[in-house]
N, C-alpha and C positions, 0 to 999 in steps of 0.2 A: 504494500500500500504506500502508493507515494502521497507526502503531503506536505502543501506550500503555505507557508505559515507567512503571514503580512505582520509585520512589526512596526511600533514605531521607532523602536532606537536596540540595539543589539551592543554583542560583547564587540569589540573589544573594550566597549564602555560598561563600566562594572557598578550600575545602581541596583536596587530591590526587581525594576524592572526586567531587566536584562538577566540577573541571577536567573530568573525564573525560566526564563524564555531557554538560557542556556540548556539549565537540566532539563526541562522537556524536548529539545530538542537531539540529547546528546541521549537521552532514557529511551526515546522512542526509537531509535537506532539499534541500542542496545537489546529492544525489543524485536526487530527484523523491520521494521517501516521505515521508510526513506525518507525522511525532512529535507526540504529547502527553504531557504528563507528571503524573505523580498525585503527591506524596510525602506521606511518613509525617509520624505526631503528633509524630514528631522532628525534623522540621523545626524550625531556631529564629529563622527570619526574618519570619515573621507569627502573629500570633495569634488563635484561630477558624476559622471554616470560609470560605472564598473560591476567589476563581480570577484570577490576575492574567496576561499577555500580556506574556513577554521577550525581544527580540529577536524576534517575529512569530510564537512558540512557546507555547501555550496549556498554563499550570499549575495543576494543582487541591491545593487545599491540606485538609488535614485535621486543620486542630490546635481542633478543636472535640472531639477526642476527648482523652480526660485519660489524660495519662501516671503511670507511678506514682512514686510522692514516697517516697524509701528512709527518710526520715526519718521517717517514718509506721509504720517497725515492717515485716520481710519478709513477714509472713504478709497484709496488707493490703497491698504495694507486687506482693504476688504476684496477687490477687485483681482489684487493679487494670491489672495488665499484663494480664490473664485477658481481662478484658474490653474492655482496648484492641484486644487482638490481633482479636475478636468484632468488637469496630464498624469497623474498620478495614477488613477483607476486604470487610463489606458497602456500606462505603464505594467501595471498588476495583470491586467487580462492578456498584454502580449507576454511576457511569462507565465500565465495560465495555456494560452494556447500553444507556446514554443513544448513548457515542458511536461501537459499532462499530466498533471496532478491525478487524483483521485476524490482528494477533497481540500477546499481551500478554508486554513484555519486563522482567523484575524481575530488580532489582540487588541485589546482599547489602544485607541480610543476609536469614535468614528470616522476620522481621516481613514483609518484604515478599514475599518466596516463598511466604511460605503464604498470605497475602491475594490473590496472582495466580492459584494453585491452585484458590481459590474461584472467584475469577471465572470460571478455565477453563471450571471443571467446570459454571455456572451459564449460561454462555454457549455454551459450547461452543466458545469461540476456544482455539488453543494457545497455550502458554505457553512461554516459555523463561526459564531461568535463571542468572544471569551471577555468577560465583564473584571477587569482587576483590582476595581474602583469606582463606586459614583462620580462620574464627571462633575467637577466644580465645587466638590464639597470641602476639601481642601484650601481654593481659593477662595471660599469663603471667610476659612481662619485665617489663611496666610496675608491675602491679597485683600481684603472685606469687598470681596464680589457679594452684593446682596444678592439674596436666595429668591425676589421675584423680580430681578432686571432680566430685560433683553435678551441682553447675552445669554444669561442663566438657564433661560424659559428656551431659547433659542438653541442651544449645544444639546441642550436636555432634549428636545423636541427630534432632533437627526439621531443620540443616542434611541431615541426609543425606536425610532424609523427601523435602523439594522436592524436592531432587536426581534422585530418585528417580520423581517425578510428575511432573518435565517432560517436553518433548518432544525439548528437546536443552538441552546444557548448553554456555556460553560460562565459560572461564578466559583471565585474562589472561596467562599465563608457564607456563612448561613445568613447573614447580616446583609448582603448584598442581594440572596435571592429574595430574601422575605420582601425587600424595598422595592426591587423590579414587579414581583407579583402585585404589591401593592400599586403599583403603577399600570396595571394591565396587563401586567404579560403572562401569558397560560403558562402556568407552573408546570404542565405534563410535559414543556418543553426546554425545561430547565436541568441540567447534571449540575455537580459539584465536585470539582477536582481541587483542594484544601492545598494553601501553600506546603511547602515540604524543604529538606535538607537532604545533604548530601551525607549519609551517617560515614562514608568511609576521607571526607575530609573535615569535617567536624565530629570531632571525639574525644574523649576527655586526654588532658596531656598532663605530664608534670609542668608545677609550675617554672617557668622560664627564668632562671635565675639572673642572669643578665643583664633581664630586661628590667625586671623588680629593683634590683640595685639600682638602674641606671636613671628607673623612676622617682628613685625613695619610698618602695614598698616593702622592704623587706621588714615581716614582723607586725604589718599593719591589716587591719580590719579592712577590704577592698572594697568598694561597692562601684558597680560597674554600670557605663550606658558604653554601645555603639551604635551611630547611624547617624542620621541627618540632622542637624539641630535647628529644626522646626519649630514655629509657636503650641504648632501642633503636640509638641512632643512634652509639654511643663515639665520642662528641665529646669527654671525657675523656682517652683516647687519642690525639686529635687535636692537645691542647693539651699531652699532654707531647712528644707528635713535633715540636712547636715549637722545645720550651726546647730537644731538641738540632740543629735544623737553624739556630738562631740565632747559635751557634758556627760553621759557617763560613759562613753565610748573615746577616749583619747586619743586613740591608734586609728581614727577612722580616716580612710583615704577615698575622697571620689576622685575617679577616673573618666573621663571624659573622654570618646573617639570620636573625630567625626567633625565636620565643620558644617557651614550654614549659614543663615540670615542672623542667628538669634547667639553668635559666639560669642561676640565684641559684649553684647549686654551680661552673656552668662559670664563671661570673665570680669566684666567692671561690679556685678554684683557679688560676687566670689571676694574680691578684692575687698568693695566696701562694706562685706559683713563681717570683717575677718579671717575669712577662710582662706585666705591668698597661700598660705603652707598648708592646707588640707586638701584645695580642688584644683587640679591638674587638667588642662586641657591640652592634645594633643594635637587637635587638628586632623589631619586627613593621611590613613596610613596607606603605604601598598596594600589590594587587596589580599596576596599570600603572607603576608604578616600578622591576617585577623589572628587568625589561632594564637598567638604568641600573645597578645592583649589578655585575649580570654581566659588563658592561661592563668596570669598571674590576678585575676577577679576570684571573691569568693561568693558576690552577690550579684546579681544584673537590676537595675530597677529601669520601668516602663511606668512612668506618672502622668501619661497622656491627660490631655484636657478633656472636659466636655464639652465636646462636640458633635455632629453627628455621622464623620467623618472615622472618626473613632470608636463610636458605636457601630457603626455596621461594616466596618474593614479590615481585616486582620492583617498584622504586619508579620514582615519575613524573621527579623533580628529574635524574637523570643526564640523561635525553633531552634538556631543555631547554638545560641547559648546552652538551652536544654540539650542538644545532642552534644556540648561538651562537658554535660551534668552539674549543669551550674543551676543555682536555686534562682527564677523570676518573681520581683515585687513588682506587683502592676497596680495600678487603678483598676475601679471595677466595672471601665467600660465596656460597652458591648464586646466589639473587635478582640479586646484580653479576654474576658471570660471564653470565649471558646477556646484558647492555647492554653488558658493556667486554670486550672482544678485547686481551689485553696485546700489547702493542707496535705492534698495529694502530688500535686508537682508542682507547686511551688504557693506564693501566698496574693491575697489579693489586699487592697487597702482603698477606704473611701476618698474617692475621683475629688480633688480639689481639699483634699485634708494633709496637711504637711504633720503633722502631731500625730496620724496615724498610721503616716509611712514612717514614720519618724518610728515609730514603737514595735511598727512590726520588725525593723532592721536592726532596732537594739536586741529583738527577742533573738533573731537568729545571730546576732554577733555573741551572743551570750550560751548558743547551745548549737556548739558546732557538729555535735552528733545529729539531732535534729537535720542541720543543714545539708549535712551529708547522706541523709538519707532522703531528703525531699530532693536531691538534687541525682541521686540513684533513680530516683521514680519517675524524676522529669527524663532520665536517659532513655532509663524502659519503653516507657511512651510513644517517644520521639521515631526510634528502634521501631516500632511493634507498627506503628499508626502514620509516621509521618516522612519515612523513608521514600527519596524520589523514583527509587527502582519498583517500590509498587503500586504509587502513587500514579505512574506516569503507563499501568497497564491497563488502566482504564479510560486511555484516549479509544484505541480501538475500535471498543462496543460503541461510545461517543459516534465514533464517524461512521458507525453500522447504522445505528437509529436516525442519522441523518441521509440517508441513503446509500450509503456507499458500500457495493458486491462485495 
């Protein structure tokens, strides 16, 4: 079964995005099905039109088509997405008809949904459409795109459109289906293929001793984040849950991976709370280094805000952690409560309370057995449920139920 998968942005650019995209595309292989991959004008790691071969995976690039430049004024940056959107689809269906797919599988967002619709409809392969996130829900925390402009009602209105022309639709978290349904869409045409990890490169390691010295961690209480540093993400909150776990926890170290919009403020409030020898931020690592970070953590915490973005989204970063058997504090948003099971694989604390994340990370700094066994269960888990190798056996059926011999 050949299948050409429409992206917006690929490896060798390394976000939550692209992770994802990698292991299904390198798991499906693994499985005997032949992935290729098309990605959009938004791709930012080459420029022009080409095809380059990663990892023994055939990529076709389209950035021969011009994106639009906001700085150019919206009525022209509108004119020119107009017509990106036009070469783009015809881009996708002459790779649909060169190579023969079997089934064409497109990943958020709708740039690429409706360019796979073309194809469908010009080939006659099916299509499916894989949901990674509500569009815009995001920019509503990041960006404050209000929830009934234009825009909003407008990106929303072409999401539901694919949605609606495909043959089945993939969500990753129960949080995303529930929302689509709510919105119309027949739930009998819904699967759920749940983020997942890679268990044989995320694993538990000794901790890194080099890296520990080189940090000032040796001997100290870790508590750990990796990933984007988003408003999304109240790492704000993280850093006052510090200043009071450092009263009875002295040895407490956060760790910080990862850059962003929101680092300059998490550092100048680190600085002005006193914590400037307690919260360490690092910035942005190579991606084969993660493990070496994770390594020397004995806690992860995820303090997400309330929003509804984090209600019904599940993020990549908890799994990884977990499959290196490390204990997750989350908030008890939507999006966390389906990856952390409190007291079972790890703990959860109320969304917008610093004082009760604060108490939960004193408990586990205080009962390292405890930790280690929630952080054993978080592996099990991970192992047993969220491994990309069996994760990634139920595309298959997926492209059966959408027609595909």
């Amino acid at each position: 079964m050949k299948v050409l998968h429409v992206l917006e942005t690929s490896v060798p650019v390394l976000v939550g995005y692209t992770v994802r995209a990698r292991y299904i595309v390198e798991h499906q292989r693994r499985h005997g099905l032949r992935p290729i991959v098309v990605t959009s004008p938004f791709f930012s790691g080459v420029d022009g039109r080409g095809m380059e071969v990663i990892d023994g995976i055939t990529y076709y690039r389209s950035n021969h088509i011009s994106r639009p430049d906001k700085s150019k004024g919206k009525i022209a940056a509108f004119w020119v997405r107009l017509r990106m959107l036009q070469r783009y689809r015809e881009f996708v269906a002459e790779i649909a008809r060169r190579d023969r797919p079997d089934v064409i599988h497109a990943h958020s967002s709708y740039t690429n949904g409706l360019a796979a619709a073309y194809a469908s409809r010009i080939t006659g392969v099916p299509f499916v459409y894989e949901l990674r996130t509500l569009w815009g829900e995001a920019a509503v925390v990041e960006d404050s795109l209000r929830p009934r402009s234009l825009k909003y009602r407008t990106v929303w209105g072409l999401e539901l459109r694919v949605m609606r022309q495909a043959k089945r639709l993939v969500t990753i978290c129960q949080g995303i289906r529930d929302s689509i349904v709510e919105a119309g869409i027949d739930a009998s045409k819904i699967d759920t293929v749940p983020n997942g990890v890679d268990t044989g490169v995320f694993a538990p390691k000794p901790v890194d001793g080099e890296l520990a010295e080189a940090l000032g961690l040796n001997g100290c209480f870790v508590v750990g984040f990796i990933g984007s540093l988003r408003r999304l993400e109240g790492l704000h909150l993280l850093i006052e849950a510090i200043k009071e776990v450092r009263n009875q926890v002295p040895n407490v170290r956060l760790l910080i991976v990862g850059d962003g919009s929101e680092r300059v403020d998490l550092e100048t409030l680190a600085r002005d709370s006193g914590l400037g020898d307690v919260v360490r931020c690092t910035g942005l690592v190579p991606h084969d280094q993660i493990v070496r970070y994770y390594s020397v953590m004995d806690v992860l915490a995820y303090p997400r805000i309330d929003a509804r973005i984090n209600h019904t989204v599940t993020p990549l970063k908890p799994l990884e952690a977990m499959a290196m058997g490390k204990v997750c504090v989350a908030s008890d948003v939507g999006g966390l409560r389906e990856l952390v099971a409190y007291g079972d694989t790890g703990l959860l604390f109320a969304r917008g309370d610093a004082g009760d994340l604060a108490a939960k990370l004193i408990l586990l700094s205080k009962d390292r057995n405890w930790t280690e066994k929630l952080g054993r269960q978080a592996l099990e888990t991970v192992r047993r449920e969220r491994d990309w190798s069996s994760i990634a056996a139920r595309y298959p059926n997926i492209y059966r139920r959408a027609g595909v011999e």
